[in-house]
C-alpha positions in Angstrom: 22.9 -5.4 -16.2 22.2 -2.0 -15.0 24.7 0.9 -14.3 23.4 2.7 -11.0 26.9 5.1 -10.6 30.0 5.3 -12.0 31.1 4.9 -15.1 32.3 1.5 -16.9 33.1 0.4 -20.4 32.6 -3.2 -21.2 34.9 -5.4 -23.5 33.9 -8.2 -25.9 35.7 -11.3 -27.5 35.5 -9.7 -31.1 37.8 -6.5 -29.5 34.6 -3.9 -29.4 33.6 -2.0 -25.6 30.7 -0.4 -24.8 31.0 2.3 -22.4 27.8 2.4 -19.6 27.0 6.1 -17.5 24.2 5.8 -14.5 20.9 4.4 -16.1 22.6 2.7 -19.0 21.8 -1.1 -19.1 23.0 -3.9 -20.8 21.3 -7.3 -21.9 24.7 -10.1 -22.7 22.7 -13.3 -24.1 24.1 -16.5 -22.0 27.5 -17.2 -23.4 28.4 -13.4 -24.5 31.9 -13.0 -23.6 32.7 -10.1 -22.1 34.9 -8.5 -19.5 34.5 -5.1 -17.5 37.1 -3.5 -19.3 37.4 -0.1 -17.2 35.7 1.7 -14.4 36.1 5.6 -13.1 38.8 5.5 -10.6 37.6 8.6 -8.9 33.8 7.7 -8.6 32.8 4.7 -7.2 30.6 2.1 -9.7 27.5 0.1 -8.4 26.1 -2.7 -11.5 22.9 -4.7 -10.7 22.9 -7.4 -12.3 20.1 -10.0 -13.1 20.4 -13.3 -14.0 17.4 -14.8 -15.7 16.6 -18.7 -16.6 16.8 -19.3 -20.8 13.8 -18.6 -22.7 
């Protein structure tokens, strides 16, 4: 995933986040639990997100 505007931090099952600005991406593996933990409540966030067949 992509992060196009906004900002965003990602959480994962084992309790970490990662926090995305514009530009920052993201590959999760198929499986990777993970939840968008927060977004900027004053800035509006656009993601693009791909998802691609295994292997």
């Amino acid at each position: 995933m992509l992060l196009l505007s906004g900002a965003a931090r990602l959480g994962f099952a084992d309790g970490s986040e990662r926090a995305l600005a514009p530009g920052d991406w993201a590959v999760l593996p198929a499986g990777c639990r993970h939840r968008v933990a927060w977004t900027d409540p004053v800035r509006e966030t656009l993601w693009l997100a791909l998802h691609l067949p295994p292997g």
